[in-house]
N, C-alpha and C positions, 0 to 999 in steps of 0.2 A: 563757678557755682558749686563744681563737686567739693573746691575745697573751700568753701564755708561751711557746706554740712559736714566735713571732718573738724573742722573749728569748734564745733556746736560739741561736737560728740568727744571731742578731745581737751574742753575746757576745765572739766571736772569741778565745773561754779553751781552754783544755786541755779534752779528753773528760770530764777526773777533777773539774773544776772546775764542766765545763756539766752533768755527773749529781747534783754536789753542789745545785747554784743549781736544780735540774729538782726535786730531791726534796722540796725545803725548799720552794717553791713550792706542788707538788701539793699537800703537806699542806695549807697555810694554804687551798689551794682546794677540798679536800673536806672540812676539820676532820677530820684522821687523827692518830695517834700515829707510828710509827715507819712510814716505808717504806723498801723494798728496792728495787735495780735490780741484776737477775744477767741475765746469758747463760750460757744452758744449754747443754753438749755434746750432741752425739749419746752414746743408751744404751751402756753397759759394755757388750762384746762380748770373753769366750772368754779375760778375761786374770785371772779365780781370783777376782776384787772378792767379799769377802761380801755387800756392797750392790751389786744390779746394778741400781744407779739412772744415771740422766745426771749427768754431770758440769757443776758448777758453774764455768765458765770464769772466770768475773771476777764479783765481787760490791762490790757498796758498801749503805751500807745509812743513814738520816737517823735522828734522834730516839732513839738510846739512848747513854746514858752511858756511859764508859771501860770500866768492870769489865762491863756486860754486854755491850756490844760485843766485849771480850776474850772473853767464854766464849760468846758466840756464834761467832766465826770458829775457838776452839779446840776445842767441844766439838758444835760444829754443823758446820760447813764443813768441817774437816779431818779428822773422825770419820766424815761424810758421814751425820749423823745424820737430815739433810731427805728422806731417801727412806722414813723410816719415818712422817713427815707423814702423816696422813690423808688430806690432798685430793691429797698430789703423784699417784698412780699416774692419776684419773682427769684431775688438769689436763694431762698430759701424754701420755696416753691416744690423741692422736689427734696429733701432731706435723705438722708442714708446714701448717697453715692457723691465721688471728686467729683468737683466740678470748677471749671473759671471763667474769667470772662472780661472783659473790655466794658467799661461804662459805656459804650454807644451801643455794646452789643445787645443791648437789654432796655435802656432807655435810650430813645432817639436825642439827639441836640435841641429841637423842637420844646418835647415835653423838659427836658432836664432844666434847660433856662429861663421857660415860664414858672416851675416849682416854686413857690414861698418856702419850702424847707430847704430847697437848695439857698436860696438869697439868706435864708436869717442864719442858715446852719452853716453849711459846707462852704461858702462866701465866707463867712463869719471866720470861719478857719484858717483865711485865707487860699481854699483848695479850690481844684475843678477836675478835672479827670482822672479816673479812676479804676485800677486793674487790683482784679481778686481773685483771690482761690481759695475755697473752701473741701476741706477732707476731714469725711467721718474719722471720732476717735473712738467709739464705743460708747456705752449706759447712753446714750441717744444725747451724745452728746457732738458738736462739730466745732473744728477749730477753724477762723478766719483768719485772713491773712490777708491786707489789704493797703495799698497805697495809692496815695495821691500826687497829683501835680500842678503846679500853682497856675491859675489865671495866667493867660494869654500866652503861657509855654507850651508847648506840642504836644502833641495829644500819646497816650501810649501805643505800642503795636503789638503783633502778634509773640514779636521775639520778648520783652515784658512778661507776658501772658505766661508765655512757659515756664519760664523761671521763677518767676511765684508759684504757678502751683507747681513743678520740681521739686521747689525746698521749701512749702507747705507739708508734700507728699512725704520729705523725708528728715523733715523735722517733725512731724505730729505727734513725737514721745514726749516733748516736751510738756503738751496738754494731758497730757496721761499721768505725769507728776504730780503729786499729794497737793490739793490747795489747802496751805494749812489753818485756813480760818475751819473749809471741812472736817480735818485733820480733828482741831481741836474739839470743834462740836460735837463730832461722835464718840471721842472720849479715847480715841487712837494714841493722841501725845497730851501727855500733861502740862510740858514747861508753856507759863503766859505766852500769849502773841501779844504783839503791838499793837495798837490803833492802828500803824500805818499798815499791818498785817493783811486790814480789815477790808473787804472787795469792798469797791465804790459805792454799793449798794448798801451793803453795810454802814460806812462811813457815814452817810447820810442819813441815814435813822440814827446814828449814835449823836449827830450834830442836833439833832431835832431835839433825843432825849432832853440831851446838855443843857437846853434853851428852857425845858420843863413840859413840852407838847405833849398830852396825851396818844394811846394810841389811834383814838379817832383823829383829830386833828393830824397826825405823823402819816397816817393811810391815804385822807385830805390832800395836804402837802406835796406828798410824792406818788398823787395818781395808782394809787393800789390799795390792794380791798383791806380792810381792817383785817382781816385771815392774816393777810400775805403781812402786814406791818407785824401782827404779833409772832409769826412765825420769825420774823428776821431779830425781834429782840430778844426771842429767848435763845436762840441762835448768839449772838450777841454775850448774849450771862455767861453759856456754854463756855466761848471762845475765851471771853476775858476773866472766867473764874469768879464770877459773883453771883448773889441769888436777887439781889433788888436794884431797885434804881437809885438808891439811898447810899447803899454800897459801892454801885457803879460810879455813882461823882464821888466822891471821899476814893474810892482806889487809882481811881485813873483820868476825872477831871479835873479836880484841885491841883494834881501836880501841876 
């Protein structure tokens, strides 16, 4: 474990790079299926969300193939379907301090396998058991760190437990590095970003624009208030260096 986080810290790659070589790692070190690495925002406050969960600032995710990773970031991330999770309300329950945990240790086997979110979501992933660690990074923001294990394989233990948060604990600079759709937005760096630059949440309003949606219909769509839709398109203009939507498809749809 100590020497994957000299790995992390001795790669000298991009954030997107050392999260990808961090996750691929961890698995092969706990024998996991699919992990996650998200930073979470601070909770939805006063702006109409019908989900008043935290928001998912930046996500990547190891170990699932093209089409479900697709309908993970389209029908999970940008629907903001992870607040209707079973374990999110309690893993989140207590923000500003580490913490981990064992999926039994927080939802019982009971509740976990009558869930309809588990059957349509976490099933759908192909997953089932699951160890986490969460450690505050600062501006009220927390980094997750999270793996799964496939149906009818063994459940994780306590030695899992540790080693996620360990190298939660001592990788969390990672989340601390510039996300540069932010970057861009605030006017920090000028050179374009990519589409593919662009946080899931992003992605999915620019897919919406692409189609012609207004921002009512876009807000509609993706379960969030017209505020929060038009907050994320000028967001958007920022990042990609345009001032319309006229411009936005002629610069960066058409190709």
């Amino acid at each position: 474990m100590l020497a994957l986080v000299g790995e992390i810290g001795e790669l000298g790659a991009t954030p997107g790079e050392a999260c990808v070589h961090l996750m691929a790692r961890l698995a092969d070190l706990i024998g996991s299926g699919p992990v996650w690495w998200s930073v979470i925002g601070g909770a939805a406050s006063g702006e109409g969300q019908a989900n008043d969960v935290a928001d998912v600032m930046r996500s990547r995710v190891h170990g699932l193939d093209h089409a479900t990773l697709q309908r993970w970031e389209r029908d999970y991330l940008q629907a903001r379907v992870y607040g209707e999770h079973p374990m999110w309300e309690k893993a989140f329950a207590a923000p500003g301090r580490p913490r981990s945990f064992l999926r039994r240790d927080i939802v019982e086997d009971g509740v976990w396998y009558r869930n309809p979110h588990v059957t349509d979501y976490v099933r759908g992933f192909g997953a089932d058991d699951i160890v986490a660690a969460i450690v505050p990074t600062g501006d009220g923001t927390e980094l997750c760190v999270a793996a799964m294990r496939s149906w009818g394989d063994v459940g994780f233990t306590a030695r899992e437990r540790e080693i996620i948060q360990l190298l939660a604990a001592n990788t969390a600079w990672l989340a601390r590095r510039p996300d540069p759709l932010a970057s861009m937005a605030n006017g920090h760096i000028r050179p374009p970003v990519t589409i593919a630059d662009l946080a899931p949440r992003h992605r999915g309003v620019l897919e919406l624009l692409a189609a012609g949606h207004s921002e009512k219909r876009i807000a509609a769509t993706l379960n969030i208030s017209p505020r929060t839709a038009h907050k994320y398109i000028e967001q958007i203009y920022r990042a990609l260096d345009v001032s319309s939507r006229a411009e936005l498809m002629a610069r960066f749809i058409a190709r």
